[in-house]
Structures are given as C-alpha cells and as structure tokens.
N, C-alpha and C positions, 0 to 999 in steps of 0.2 A: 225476973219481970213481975209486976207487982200484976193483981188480977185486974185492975183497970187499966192499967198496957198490955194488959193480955186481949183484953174484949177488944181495945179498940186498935189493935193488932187486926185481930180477927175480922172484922169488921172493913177495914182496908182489903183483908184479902176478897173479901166478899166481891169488892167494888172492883178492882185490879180484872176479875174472874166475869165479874157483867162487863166491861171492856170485850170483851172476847164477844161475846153472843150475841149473833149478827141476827140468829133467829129470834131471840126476845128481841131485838128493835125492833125487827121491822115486825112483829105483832105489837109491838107500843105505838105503832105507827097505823096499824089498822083499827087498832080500838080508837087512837083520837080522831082519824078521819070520822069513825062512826059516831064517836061521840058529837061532832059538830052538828049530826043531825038531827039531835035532840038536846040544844042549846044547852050540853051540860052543866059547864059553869057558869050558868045564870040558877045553878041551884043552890049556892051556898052567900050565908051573909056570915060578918064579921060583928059581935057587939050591933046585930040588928041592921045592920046597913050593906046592901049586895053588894061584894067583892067581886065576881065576876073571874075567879082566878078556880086553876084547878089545885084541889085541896096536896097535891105533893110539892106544887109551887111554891105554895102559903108556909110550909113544912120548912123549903127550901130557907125562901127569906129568914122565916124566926130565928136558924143558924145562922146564917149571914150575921143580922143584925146583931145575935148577943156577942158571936164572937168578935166581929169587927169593933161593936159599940160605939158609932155612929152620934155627933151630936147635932145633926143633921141630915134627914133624908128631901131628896128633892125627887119629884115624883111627875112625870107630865103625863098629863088625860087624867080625870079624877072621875068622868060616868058618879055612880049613885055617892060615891067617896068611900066604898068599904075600903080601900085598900088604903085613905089614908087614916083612917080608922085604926086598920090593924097596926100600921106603921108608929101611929103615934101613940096603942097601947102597948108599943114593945119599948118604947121610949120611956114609957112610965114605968113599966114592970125593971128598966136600966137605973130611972132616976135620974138626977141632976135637969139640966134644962136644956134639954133635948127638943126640938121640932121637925115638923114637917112642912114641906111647903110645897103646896099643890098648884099646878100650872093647867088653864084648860082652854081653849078658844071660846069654850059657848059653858059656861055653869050654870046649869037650869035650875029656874027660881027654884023647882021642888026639891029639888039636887040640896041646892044653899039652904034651904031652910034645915031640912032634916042631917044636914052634917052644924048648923047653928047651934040646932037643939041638943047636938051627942056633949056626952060629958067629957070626950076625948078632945072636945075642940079648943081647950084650953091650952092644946100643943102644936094646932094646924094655922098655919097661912093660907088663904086664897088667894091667886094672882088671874085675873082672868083677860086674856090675849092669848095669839100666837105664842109658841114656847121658843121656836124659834125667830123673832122678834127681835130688833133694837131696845126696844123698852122693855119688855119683859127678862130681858137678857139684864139689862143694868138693875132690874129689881133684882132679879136672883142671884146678881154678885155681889149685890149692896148688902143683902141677908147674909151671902154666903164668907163675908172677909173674915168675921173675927172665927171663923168655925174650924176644926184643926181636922175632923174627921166627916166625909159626908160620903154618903150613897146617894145613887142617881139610880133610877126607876126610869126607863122609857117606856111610853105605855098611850100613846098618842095617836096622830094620822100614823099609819102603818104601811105609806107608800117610803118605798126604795129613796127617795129625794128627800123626802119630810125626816124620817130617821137619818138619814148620812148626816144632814143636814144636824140634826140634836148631836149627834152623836161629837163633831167635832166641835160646838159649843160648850156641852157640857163636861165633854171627859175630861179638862185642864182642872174639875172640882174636885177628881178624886186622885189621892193619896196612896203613895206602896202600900198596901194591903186591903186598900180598899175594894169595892166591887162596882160595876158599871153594868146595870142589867139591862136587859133589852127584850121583853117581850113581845110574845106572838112570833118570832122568828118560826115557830112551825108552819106557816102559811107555804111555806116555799118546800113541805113535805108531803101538803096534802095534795090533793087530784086534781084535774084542771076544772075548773069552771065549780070550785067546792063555795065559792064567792063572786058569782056573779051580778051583784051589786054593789059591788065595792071597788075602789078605786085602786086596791093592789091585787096581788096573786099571784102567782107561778112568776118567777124571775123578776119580780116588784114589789119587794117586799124587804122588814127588818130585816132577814137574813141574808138576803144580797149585800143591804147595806154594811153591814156588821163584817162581810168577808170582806167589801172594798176598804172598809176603815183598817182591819188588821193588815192589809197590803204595807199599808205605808207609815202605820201609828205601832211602834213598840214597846210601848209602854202598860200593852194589855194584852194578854193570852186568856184562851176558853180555858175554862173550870171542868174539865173533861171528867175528873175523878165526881165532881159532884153531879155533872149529864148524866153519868154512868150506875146514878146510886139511884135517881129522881126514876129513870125512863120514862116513866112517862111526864110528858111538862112541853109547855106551850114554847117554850123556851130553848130547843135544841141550839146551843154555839152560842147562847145568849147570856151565858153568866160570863161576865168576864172580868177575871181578875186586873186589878192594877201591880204589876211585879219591878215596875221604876218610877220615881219621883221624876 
C-alpha cells in the first residue's frame, strides 16, 4: 500500500470510529444549540462577502465541488451572496466555464450591488422570484440543458413545504455522483422554541423534508461517512448523494 493509501486508509478508519460515538454527537449537538445563541455563523465572510455558513460546512463543500467538478452549481437563498461567492471561486480555482446561479424571492439592492462589484461575478447568475416557481423553474432549466454535471444548494424558506417542495423540483438536475445538499436541516435538533420567529422548527423543517423525500425518491442516500467526519454542520442527513441516474 503506497503511503497515500495509507493515510487515506487511516483516515476512513478515523470516520468508520466517529460513527460509533453517540457521546461526541450529542455534544456537537450542544455546542450548536449554543452557538445559535450568538449568531455564530454571521461571523465569517468569503472573498469579503458574509457566508453565513459554519466554517466545517464551507470545508465540507470545497470537497464536494473539487471532487465532483460540477459545471454548474444552483444555489437557492443567496442573503449577502458569500456563498455564491465561495461557489463560483471554486469554479475558478476548476476552470473552464463553470457558473453559479443564485435563486432568491427578495435580492436586496445592497445585497446586488456588493455581489455586482465582486470580481467573482463574472461566474454568477441572479434569478430573483420564488425558487419554487413556474418561471423561475423554466429559467433554471433553460441554464441548466447543455450542463452535464450540476449541484443543487438548498438554502431558502426553511419550512418542511417550501424545501419538499425544491427538493422534488430540483433533484431531477443532479447526476450519479452528484450531490444534492440541503441545508439548516439541524433546526429539527435544536430545542423547542430555539426560533421563535420563524416560520419553521421542531417537526417543520428541511429535515422532515429531506426524510419524506428519501421515503419515496431512490435515487439519493445521506453521505453518512462525510456527517460523520464534519460533526459539527448545520446539515445533519442533509448531504445527499445522487447513487442512480
């Protein structure tokens, strides 16, 4: 075995062995409740522009993308745009002619301007409507025809209806080996009333969503080995591989 199938040998066992440990989750599990109480991932930007993601997330993605090599990410909720920032300098650091294309109901003027002015915007689309939409539906397939590999980012309204709802629109875009992510599925981990402003939370939320979709769609299984590597991530059951065309 050469010493780079050695490490990354090792490396799996590592992950195989956090599987097991009930007691590291459920402390990944405490520290993100607490973290929500000091709006931690409103602490990091991407290339200057707030991501809003937690930094093992962002970790998570760069994998994804190089390995998949995506020539197309579709992305819905765009907030300040770090994330389609990050997405479309991972695009660049691939090359070829690779985009992003950001879907959001409300793009706020300050929002648009300051993703205008990035240098990365020579790789992003704005679409701005419902994501789940008639028309914003036929733009993102009209983008999406000649594209052979694309990621899907859900990242949106975060009620149990609004994601079911993306999720069977958009999963027909991804490809055997693609991925289909679906963020903030942790909402359905935290404690009751941790979002008493918001229109989801406990039993209404991406992760409901996400288990009614795998009921009946076979075409995607959770990324358990990479759940298992992140711990901590906004995302539990939410990376989901595509394993059939």
């Amino acid at each position: 075995m050469s010493e780079v199938a050695k490490f990354f040998a090792e490396v799996d066992a590592n992950i195989q062995s956090l599987k097991g440990d009930g007691k590291f989750r459920e402390m990944s599990r405490e520290w993100m409740a607490h973290s929500g109480k000091h709006r931690y991932t409103y602490n990091f930007t991407w290339m200057g522009r707030p991501i809003i993601q937690l930094p093992a997330d962002i970790m998570a993605m760069q994998e994804i993308i190089w390995k998949t090599k995506p020539d197309l990410i579709v992305e819905t909720g765009i907030a300040h745009g770090g994330s389609l920032v990050f997405s479309a300098s991972m695009l660049e650091l691939l090359g070829g002619d690779g985009v992003v294309l950001g879907v959001d109901i409300d793009i706020r003027k300050h929002n648009r301007a300051e993703i205008d002015a990035h240098p990365m915007r020579k790789r992003i689309t704005l679409l701005e409507g419902s994501s789940t939409s008639a028309a914003i539906l036929a733009e993102v397939n009209k983008i999406a025809e000649d594209r052979k590999r694309i990621l899907v980012i859900l990242d949106s309204n975060h009620t149990h209806e609004h994601v079911a709802g993306e999720l069977k629109l958009y999963s027909p875009l991804v490809k055997k080996g693609g991925y289909l992510i679906v963020l903030d599925t942790v909402i359905e981990d935290m404690p009751d009333g941790l979002f008493p402003d918001r229109s989801w939370g406990k039993g209404n939320n991406p992760k409901t969503a996400v288990w009614e979709f795998l009921k009946t769609n076979r075409r995607f299984e959770i990324d358990s080995d990479l759940e298992a590597k992140l711990q901590i991530t906004v995302a539990p059951d939410g990376y989901l591989k595509c394993v059939k065309d």
